[in-house]
Backbone bond lengths (Angstrom), bond angles and torsions (degrees), N, CA, C in turn:
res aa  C-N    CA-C-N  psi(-1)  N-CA   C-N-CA  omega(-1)  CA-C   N-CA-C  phi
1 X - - - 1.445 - - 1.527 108.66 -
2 X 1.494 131.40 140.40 0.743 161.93 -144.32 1.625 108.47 -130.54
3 X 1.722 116.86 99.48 1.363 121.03 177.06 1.571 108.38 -113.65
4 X 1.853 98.38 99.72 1.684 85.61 164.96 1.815 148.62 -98.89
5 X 1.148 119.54 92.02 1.513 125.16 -150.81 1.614 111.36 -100.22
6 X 1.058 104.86 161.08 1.470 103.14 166.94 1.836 99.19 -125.77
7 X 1.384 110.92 125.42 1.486 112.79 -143.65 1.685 107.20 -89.52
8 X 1.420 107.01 -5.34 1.693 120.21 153.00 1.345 130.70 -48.51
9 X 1.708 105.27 -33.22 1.517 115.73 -160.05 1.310 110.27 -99.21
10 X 1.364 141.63 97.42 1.172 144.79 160.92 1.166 125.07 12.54
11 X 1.556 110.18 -71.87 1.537 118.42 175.03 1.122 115.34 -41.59
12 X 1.741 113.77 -53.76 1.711 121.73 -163.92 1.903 79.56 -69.23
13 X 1.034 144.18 -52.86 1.478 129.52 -173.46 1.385 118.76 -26.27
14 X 1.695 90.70 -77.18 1.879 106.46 162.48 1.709 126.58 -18.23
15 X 1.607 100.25 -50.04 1.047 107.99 -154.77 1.423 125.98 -75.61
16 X 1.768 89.48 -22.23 1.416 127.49 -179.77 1.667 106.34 -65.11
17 X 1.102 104.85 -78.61 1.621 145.90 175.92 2.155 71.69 -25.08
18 X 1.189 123.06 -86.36 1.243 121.12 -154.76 1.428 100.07 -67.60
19 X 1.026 133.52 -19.10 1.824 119.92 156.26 1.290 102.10 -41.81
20 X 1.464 103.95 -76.53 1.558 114.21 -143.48 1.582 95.98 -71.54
21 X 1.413 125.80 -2.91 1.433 110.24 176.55 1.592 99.19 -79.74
22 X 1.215 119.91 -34.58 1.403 139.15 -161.35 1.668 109.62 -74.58
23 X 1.167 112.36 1.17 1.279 124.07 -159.77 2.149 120.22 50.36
24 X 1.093 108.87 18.40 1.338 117.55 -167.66 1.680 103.15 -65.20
25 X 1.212 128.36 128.08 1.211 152.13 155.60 1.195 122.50 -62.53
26 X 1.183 128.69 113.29 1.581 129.87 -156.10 1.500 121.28 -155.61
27 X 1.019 122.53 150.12 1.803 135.65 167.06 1.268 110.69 -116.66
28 X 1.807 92.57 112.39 1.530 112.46 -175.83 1.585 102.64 -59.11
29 X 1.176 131.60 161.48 1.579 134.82 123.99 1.094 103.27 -153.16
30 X 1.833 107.14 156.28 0.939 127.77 -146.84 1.579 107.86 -105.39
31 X 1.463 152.34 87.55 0.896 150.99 -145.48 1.830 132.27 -43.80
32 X 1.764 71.84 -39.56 2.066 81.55 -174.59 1.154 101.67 -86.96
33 X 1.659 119.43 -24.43 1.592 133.18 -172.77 2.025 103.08 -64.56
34 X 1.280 94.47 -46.74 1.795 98.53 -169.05 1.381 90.40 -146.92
35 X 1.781 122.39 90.75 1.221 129.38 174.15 1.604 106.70 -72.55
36 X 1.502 103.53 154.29 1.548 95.15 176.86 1.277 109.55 -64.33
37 X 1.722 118.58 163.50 1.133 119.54 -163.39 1.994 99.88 -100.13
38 X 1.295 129.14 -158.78 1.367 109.31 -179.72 1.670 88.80 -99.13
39 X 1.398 126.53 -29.28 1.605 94.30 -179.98 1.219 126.70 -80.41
40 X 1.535 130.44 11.25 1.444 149.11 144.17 1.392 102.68 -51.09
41 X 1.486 114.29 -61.15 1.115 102.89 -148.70 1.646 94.66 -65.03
42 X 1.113 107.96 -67.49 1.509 126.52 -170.97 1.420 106.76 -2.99
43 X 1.665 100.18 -72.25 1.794 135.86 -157.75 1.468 85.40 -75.70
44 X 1.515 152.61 8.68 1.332 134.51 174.51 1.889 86.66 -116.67
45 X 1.288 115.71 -43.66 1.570 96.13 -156.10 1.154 88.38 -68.66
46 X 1.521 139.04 -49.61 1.219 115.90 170.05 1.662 146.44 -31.84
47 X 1.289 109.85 -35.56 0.924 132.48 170.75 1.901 130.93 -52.92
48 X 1.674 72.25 -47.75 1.729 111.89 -174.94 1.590 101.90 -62.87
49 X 1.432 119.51 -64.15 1.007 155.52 147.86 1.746 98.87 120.94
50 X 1.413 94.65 22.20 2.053 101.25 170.34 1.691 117.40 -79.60
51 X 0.659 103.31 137.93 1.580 116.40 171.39 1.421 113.58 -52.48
52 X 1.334 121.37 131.61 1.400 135.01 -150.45 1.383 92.92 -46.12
53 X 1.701 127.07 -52.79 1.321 140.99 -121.11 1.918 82.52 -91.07
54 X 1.178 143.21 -9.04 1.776 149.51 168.24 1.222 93.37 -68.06
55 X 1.344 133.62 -53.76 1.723 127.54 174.83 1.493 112.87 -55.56
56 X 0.726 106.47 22.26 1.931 85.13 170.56 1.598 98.00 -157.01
57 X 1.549 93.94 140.31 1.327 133.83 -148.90 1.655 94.55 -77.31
58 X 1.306 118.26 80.30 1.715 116.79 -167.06 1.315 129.70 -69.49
59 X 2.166 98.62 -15.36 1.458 97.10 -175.94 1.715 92.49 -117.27
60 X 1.546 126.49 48.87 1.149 139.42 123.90 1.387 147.34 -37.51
61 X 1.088 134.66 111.30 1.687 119.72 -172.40 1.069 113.61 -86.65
62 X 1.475 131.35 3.11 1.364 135.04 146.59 1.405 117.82 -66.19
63 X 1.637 107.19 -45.76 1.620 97.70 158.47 1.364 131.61 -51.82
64 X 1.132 116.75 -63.38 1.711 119.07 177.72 1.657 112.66 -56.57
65 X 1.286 113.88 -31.50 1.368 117.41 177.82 1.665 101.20 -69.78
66 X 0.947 152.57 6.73 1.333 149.43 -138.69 1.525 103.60 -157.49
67 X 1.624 110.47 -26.10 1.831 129.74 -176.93 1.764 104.84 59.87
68 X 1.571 107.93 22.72 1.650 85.88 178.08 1.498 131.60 -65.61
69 X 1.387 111.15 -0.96 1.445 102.66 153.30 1.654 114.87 -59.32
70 X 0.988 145.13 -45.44 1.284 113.15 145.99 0.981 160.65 -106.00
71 X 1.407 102.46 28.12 1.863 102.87 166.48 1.307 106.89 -115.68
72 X 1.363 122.98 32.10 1.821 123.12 169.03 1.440 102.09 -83.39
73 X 1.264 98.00 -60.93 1.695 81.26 -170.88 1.685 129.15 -82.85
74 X 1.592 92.94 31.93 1.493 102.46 159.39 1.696 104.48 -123.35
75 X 1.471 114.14 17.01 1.518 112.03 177.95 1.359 86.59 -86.60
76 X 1.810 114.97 170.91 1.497 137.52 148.79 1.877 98.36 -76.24
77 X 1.210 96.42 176.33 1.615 132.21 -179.43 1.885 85.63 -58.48
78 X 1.505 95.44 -65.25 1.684 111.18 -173.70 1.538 109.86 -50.60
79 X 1.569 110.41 -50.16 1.160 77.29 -168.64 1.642 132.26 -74.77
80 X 1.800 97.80 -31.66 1.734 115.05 160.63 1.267 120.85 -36.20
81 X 1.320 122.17 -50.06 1.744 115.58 163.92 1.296 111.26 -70.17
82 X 1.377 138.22 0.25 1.322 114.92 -165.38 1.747 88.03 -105.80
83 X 1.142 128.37 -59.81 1.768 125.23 140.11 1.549 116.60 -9.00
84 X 1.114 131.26 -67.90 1.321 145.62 -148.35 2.111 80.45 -66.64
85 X 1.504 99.02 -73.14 1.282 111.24 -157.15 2.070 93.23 -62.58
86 X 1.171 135.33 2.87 1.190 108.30 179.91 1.420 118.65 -95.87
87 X 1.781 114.96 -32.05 1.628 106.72 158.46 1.535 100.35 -108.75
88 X 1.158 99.05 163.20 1.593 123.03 161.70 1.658 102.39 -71.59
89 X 1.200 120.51 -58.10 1.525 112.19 -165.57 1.739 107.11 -64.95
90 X 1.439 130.91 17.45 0.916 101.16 -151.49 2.276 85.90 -116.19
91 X 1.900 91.17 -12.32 1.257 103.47 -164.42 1.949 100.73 -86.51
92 X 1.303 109.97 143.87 1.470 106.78 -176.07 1.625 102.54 -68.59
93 X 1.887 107.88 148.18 1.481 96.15 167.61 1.425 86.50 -152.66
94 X 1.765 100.46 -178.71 1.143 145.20 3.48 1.451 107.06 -56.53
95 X 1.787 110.74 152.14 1.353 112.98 161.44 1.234 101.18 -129.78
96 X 1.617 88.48 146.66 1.996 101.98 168.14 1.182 113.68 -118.69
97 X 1.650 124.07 124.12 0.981 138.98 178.09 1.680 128.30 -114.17
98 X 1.593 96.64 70.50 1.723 104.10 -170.21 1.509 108.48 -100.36
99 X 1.411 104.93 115.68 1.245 98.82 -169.65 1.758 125.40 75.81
100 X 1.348 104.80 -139.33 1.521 128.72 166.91 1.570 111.45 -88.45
101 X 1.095 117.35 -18.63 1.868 137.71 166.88 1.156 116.40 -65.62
102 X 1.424 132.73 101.20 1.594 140.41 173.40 1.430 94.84 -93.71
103 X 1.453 115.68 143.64 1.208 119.05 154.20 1.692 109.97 -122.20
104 X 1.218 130.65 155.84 1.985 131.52 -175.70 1.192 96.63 -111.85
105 X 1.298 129.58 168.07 1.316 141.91 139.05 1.683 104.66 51.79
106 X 1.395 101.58 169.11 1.618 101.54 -168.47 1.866 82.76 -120.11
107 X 1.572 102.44 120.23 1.233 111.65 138.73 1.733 111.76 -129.88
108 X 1.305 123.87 138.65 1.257 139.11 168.72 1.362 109.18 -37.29
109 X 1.040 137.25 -86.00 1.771 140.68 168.45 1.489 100.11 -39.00
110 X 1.005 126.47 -70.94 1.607 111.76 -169.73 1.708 104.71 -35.03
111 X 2.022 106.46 -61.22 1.272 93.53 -158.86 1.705 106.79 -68.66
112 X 1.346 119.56 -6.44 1.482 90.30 -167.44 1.919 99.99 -92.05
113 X 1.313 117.42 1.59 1.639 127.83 -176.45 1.699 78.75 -73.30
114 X 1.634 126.15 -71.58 1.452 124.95 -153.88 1.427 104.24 -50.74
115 X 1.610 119.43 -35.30 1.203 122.55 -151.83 1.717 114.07 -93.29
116 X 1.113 80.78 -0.07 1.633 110.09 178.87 1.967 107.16 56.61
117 X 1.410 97.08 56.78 1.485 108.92 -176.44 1.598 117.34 -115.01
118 X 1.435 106.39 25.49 1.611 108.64 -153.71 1.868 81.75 -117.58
């Protein structure tokens, strides 16, 4: 399994903290260090089966600095991954990548539904 965080951000903290309480086994990477690439991204939103626009990190100040609240939904698929994959800060995290299983963002109930802890 595959945990991608940027280890500044609280949430990705949280998210951690409840791995390692969970006993979960994992491979750190570091987001801004080794951003996903665009055929990550691609082969996960697919996967995910979320709409490109769940990948990106919205309460970012690279986002708002950038105004992609409104020019996303005049991007293509192409161009949002081609953005997505150029910073790390720009993609939402924590991500879990187990398997064919993406998980976004840290909510508590989500992860313990994925983790099959419910």
């Amino acid at each position: 399994m595959l945990f991608i965080e940027y280890p500044k951000c609280t949430t990705c903290q949280k998210a951690k903290k409840w791995l390692e309480a969970h006993g979960a086994e994992y491979t750190d990477r570091h987001i801004k260090e080794e951003p996903p690439t665009y055929e990550e991204l691609k082969t996960w939103a697919e996967q995910s089966g979320l709409p490109l626009k769940k990948f990106f990190n919205t309460s970012g100040m690279l986002y708002r600095n950038m105004q992609l609240k409104e020019k996303l939904p005049a991007m293509t698929e192409e161009e949002q991954l081609r953005l997505l994959s150029s910073d790390g800060m720009l993609v939402k995290r924590p991500i879990i990548v187990d398997g064919d299983r993406i998980l976004l963002g840290f909510r508590e109930a989500e992860w313990q539904k994925f983790f099959s802890l419910t």
